[in-house]
N, C-alpha and C positions, 0 to 999 in steps of 0.2 A: 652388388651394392648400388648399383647403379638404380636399376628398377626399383629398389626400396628409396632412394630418394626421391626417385617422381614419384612416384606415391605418394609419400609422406609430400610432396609441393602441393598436389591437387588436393589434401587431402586441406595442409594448409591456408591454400587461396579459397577453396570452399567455405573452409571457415568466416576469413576473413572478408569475402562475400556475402555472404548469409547472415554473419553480426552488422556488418558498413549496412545490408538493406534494413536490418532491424531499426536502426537509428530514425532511418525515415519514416519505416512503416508504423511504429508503435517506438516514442522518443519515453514514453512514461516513464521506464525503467531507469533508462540512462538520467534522465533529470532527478529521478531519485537519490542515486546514487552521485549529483554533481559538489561539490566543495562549496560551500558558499560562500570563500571566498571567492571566487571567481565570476565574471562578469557572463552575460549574453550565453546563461545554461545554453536555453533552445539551441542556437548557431554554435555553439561548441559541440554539442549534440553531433551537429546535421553537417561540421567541418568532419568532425571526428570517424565519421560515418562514410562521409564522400573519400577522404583516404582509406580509410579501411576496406572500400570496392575498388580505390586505383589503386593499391596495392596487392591486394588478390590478384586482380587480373593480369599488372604489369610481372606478377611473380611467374605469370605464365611463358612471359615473351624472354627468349634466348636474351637480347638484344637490352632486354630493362630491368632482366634478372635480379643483378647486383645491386640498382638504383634502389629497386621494389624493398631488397633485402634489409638495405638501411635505411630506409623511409619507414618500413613497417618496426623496426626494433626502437627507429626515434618516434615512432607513434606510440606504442608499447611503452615506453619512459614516458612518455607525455601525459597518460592516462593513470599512470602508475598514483597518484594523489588522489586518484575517487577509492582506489583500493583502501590507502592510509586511512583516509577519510573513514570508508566502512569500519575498517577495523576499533580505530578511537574513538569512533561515535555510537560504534554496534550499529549501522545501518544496514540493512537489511533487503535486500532484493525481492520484490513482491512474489510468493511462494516458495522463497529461501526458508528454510526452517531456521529457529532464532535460537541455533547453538554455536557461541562464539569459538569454535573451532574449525566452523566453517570459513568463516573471516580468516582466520589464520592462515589456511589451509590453500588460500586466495592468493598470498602476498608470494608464493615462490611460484604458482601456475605461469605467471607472467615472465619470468625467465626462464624459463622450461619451455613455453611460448615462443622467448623471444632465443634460445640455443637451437631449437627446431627452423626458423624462418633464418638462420645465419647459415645452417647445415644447408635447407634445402633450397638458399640461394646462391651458395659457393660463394661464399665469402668467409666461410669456417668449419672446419680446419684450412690454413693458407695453402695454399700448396707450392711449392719451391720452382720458379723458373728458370730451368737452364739456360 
């Protein structure tokens, strides 16, 4: 069990590296998809993005493990409103195909997401200290 959940961490923080560099690299997507209510799209963007690379990587370290774990699930919650957004608006991710079950299909990734980065932070399931 052990070796399948370092996996599934690197498999994790990869992710969450390679989306956190997307933000900087090409923001277009992400301002698409931003809430209009919300202020300073661009720097929510380029915040949202800067945690999402310190969190991949702290996912990495023994030591910031746990920290990573729930900083990435309160990031995950945080984001969770451009998801709503897509859905009640039918907004559309640029080469998304525009079948509102995709939208749907959106709104539990993000927990599934965020049950995976609890697992391969050990932080869930608890485990009992004698």
């Amino acid at each position: 069990m052990h070796r399948i959940r370092q996996s599934t961490r690197w498999m994790i923080s990869a992710f969450f590296i390679y989306v956190g560099v997307l933000h900087f690299a090409d923001p277009a997507p992400f301002l698409h998809i931003m809430p209009p209510y919300l202020p300073w799209h661009l720097e929510l963007v380029w915040l949202s993005g800067f945690f999402e690379i310190l969190g991949g990587l702290a996912l990495l370290r023994d030591s910031l493990r746990k920290y990573a774990g729930w900083g990435l699930i309160a990031l995950l919650a945080a984001v969770y409103p451009a998801n709503i957004h897509m859905l009640i608006n039918e907004v559309y991710l640029p080469g998304m195909s525009g079948e509102p079950w995709m939208l749907w299909a959106r709104m539990p990734l993000q927990f599934i997401l965020a049950f995976g980065v609890a697992w391969t932070a050990e932080i869930w399931p608890r485990t009992r200290v004698e």
